[in-house]
C-alpha positions in Angstrom: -111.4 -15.2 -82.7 -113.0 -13.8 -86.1 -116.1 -11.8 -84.3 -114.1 -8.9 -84.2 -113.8 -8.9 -88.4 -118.0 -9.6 -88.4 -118.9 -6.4 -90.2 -115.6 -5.4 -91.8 -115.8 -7.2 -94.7 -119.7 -7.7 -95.6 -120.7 -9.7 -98.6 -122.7 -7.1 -100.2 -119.8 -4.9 -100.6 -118.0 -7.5 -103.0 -120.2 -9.2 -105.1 -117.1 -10.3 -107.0 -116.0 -12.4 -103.6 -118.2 -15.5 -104.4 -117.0 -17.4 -101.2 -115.7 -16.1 -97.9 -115.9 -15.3 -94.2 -119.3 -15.9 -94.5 -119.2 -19.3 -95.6 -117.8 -22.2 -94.3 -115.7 -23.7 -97.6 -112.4 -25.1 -97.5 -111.2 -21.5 -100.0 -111.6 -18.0 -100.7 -113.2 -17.5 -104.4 -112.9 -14.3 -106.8 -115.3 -13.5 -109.7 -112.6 -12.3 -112.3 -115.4 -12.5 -114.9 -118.1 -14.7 -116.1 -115.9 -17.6 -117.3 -113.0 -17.7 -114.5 -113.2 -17.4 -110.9 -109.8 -17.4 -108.7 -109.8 -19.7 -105.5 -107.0 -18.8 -103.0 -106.4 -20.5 -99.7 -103.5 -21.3 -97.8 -102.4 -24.2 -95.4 -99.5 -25.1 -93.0 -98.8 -27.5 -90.1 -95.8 -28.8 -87.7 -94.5 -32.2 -89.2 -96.5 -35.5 -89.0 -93.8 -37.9 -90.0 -90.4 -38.3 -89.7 -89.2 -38.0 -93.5 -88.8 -34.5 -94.2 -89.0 -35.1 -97.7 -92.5 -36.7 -96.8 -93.5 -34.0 -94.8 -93.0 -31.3 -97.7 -94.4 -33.7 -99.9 -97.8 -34.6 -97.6 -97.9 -30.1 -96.5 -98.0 -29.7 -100.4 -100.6 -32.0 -101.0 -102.7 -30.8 -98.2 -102.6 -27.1 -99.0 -103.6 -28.4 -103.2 -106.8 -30.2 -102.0 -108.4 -27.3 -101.0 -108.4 -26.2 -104.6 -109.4 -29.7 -105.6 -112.4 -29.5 -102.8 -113.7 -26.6 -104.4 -113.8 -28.1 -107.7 -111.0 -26.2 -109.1 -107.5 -26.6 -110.6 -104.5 -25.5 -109.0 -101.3 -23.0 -111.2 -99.6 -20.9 -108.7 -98.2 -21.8 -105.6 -96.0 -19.6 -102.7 -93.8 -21.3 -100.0 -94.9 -20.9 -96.0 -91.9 -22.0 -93.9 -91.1 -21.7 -90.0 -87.7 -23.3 -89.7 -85.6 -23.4 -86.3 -82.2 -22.0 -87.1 -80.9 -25.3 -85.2 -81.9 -27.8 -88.0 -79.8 -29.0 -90.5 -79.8 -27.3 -94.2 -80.4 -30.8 -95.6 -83.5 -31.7 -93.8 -84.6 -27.9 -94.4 -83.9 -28.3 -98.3 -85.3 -31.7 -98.2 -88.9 -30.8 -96.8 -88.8 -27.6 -99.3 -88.1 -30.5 -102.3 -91.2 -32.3 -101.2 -93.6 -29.7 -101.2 -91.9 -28.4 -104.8 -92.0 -31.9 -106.3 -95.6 -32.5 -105.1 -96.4 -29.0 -106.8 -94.6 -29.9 -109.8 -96.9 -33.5 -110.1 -100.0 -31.5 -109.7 -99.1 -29.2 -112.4 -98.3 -25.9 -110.1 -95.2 -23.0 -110.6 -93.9 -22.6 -106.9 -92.7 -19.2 -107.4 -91.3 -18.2 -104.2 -92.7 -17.8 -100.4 -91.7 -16.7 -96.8 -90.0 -17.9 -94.6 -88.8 -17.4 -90.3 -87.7 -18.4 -87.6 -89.1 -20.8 -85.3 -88.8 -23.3 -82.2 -91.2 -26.3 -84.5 -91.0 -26.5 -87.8 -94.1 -25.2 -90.0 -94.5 -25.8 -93.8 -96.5 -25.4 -96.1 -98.2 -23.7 -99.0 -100.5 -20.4 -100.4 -102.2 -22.1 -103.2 -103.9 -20.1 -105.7 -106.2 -22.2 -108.5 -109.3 -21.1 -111.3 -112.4 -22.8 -111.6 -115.7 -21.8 -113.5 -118.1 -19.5 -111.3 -121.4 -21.7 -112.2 -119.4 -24.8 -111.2 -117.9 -24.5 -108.2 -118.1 -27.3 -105.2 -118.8 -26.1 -102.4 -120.7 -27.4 -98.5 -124.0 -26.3 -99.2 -124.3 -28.3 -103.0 -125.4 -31.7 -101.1 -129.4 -32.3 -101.5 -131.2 -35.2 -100.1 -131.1 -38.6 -101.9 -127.5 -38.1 -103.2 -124.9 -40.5 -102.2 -122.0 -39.9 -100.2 -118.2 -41.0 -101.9 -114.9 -40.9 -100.0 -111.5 -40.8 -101.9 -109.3 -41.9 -99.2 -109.6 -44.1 -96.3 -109.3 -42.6 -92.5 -107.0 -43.4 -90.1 -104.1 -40.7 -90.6 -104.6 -39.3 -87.5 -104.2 -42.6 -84.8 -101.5 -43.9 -87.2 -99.0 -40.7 -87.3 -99.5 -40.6 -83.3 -98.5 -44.3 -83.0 -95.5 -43.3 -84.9 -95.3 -40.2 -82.6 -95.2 -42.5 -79.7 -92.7 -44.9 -81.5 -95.8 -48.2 -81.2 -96.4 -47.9 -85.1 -95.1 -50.9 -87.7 -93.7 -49.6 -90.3 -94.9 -51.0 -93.0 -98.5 -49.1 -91.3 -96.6 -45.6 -91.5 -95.6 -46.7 -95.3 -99.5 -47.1 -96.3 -100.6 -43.9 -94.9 -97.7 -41.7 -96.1 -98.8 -43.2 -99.3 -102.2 -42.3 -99.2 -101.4 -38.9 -97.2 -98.9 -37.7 -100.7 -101.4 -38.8 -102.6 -103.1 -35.4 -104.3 -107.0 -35.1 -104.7 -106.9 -33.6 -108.2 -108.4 -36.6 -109.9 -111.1 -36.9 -107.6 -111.5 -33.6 -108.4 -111.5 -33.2 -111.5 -114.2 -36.6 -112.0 -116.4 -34.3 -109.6 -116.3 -31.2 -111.9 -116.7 -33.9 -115.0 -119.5 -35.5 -113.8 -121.3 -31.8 -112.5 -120.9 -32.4 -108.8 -122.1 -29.3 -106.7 -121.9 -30.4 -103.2 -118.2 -31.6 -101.5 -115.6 -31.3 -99.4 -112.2 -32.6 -98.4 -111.4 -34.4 -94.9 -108.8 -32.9 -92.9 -108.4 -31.7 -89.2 -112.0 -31.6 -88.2 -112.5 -35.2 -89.2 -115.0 -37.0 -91.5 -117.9 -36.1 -88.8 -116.7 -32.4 -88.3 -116.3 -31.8 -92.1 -119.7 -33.9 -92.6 -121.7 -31.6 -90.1 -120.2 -28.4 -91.9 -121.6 -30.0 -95.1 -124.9 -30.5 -93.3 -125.2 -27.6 -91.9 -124.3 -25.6 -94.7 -126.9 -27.1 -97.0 -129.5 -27.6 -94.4 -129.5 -31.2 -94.5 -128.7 -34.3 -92.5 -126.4 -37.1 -93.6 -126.3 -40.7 -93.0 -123.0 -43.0 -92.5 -122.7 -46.6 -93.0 -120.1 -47.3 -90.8 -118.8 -51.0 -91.8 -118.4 -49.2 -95.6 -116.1 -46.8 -94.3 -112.8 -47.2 -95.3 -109.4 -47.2 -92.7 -106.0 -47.8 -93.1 -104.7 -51.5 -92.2 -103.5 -50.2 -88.8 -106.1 -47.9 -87.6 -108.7 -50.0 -86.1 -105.7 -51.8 -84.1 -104.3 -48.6 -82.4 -107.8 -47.1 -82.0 -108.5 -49.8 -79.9 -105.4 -49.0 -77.9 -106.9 -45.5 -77.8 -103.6 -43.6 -80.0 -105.5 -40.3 -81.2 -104.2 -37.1 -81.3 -105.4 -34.2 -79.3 -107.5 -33.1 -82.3 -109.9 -35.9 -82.1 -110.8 -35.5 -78.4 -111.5 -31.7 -79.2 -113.6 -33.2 -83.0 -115.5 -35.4 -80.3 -116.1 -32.6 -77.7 -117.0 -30.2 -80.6 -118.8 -32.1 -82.7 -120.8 -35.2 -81.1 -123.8 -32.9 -79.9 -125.0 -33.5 -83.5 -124.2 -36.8 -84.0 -126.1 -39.7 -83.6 -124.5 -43.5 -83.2 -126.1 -46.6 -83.6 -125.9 -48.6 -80.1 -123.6 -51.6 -81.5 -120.7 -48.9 -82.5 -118.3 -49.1 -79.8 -116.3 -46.0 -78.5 -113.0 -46.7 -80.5 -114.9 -46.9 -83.9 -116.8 -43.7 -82.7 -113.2 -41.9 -81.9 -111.9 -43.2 -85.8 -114.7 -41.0 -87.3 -113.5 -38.3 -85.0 -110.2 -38.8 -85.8 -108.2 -35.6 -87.0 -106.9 -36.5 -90.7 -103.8 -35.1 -92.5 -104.6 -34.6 -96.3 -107.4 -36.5 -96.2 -109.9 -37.2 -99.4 -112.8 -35.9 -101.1 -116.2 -35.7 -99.4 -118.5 -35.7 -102.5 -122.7 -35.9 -102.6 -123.4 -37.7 -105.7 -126.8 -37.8 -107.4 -128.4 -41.1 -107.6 -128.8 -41.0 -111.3 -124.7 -40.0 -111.7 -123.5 -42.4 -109.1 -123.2 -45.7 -111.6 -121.0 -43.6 -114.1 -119.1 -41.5 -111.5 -118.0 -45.3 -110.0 -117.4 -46.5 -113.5 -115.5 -43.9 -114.3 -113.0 -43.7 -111.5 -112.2 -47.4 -112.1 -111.2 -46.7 -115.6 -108.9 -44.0 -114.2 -108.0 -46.0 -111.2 -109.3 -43.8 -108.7 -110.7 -45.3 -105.4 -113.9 -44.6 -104.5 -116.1 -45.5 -101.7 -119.8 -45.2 -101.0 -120.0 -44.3 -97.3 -123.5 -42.9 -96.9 -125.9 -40.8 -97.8 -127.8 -37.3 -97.9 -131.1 -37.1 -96.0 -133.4 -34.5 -94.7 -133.5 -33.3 -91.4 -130.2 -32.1 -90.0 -127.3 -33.8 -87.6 -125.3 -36.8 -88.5 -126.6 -40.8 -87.8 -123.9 -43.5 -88.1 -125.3 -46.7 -88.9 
């Protein structure tokens, strides 16, 4: 779909755009000069639980991290909604409070947006943030030797399509909403303390598919250790009774080319790393020698942290 804008906008014709089509980051970045650099990026998506104040809440939060991802801090935000004339004001007013209240935790001004029509509802948010030009976080920071952290567990993806298919418990739903409206800005901000370079967040391409862009980007190969992988209480269970959305089939048929499994990793625990997340957390390559402090630090802030793998030469993915 983007070969016809190959040309149109080349990179040598705006040194001031720092990140763009040509790269594979989760936001667009702006020079503005040498001390400020303005990341934009926008992200919507039909709703993945029932609450509509969760939804807005969870949309909001997804469309921040990008920011976060890229090692930046989010001000300004605009509303994206597709609402069906059909549904009822209060559930339309309720999803717009959860994305404004989730804006208004992570320090943003919502100051307006668009909205239409539509058969599905869409939400979500344009999400402009700054961050320093020398220190931005980006796919191709990750060298060999450096650690790999995760900020969230996986397991969004099987969970919200159990719920979908009315075969979740609850109190499964309640875990991941929680960790789904959870925003990534202090796992972002413990990356730009702690000079991070390479990162990314986990969303719809799953920890492999955003892995392998982080990979590929910095012309490395990374290694997962997959019994130190976090997941949600519930998502081993309904992996095992194969509930993934259609997103994870097309992660696997996209993405497993490159990827490598040991033999005694059976198919379900294969799909959960293919498994399409909703605002998922931070992929981050630490260096060995600021791993003990970056850990130390995000348990004096509780933030939770998780040492999944590791950055090696060569290219691909192994899971271990």
């Amino acid at each position: 779909m983007l070969r016809p804008l190959q040309g149109l906008f080349r990179s040598e014709d705006y040194p001031d755009l720092l990140v763009g089509l040509g790269e594979p980051d989760d936001a667009a970045v702006w020079r503005l000069d040498d001390e400020r650099a303005l990341i934009a990026t926008t992200d919507f998506f039909t709703p993945v639980v029932d609450d509509p104040y969760d939804y807005g809440a969870i949309a909001a939060a997804n469309a921040l991290s990008d920011v976060y991802a890229m090692g930046g801090q989010p001000f300004l935000a605009l509303n994206i909604a597709a609402l069906p004339p059909s549904l009822p004001v209060e559930i339309s007013a309720e999803i717009l409070r959860g994305g404004a209240e989730k804006a208004r935790e992570a320090g943003v001004v919502l100051a307006g947006g668009h909205t239409v029509q539509d058969k599905e509802p869409k939400y979500g948010l344009i999400v402009l943030g700054f961050v320093h030009p020398q220190r931005i976080l980006s796919k191709k920071g990750a060298q060999p030797g450096d650690a790999l952290v995760l900020s969230k567990p996986l397991g969004f993806g099987t969970v919200t399509t159990a719920l979908k298919r009315e075969q979740a418990d609850p109190s499964d739903v309640a875990e991941a909403v929680g960790w789904m409206k959870r925003l990534n800005r202090q796992a972002g901000e413990l990356a730009v303390e702690f000079g991070l370079r390479g990162g990314t967040d986990v969303t719809g391409f799953s920890l492999l598919g955003h892995g392998l862009e982080m990979a590929n980007a910095s012309g490395v190969g990374l290694r997962f250790f997959f019994e130190r992988i976090p997941f949600t209480r519930g998502a081993r269970r309904y992996a095992s009774e194969w509930i993934f959305p259609g997103g994870s089939a097309d992660n696997k048929l996209f993405y497993s080319s490159q990827v490598r499994f040991a033999p005694g990793i059976d198919d379900a625990s294969q799909m959960l790393l293919f498994d399409a997340q909703t605002s998922g957390g931070l992929l981050l390559a630490v260096p060995p020698q600021r791993l003990e402090g970056l850990l130390e630090r995000a348990a004096q802030v509780g933030q939770p942290l998780w040492v999944v793998g590791e950055v090696i030469s060569g290219a691909g993915i192994e899971v271990l």
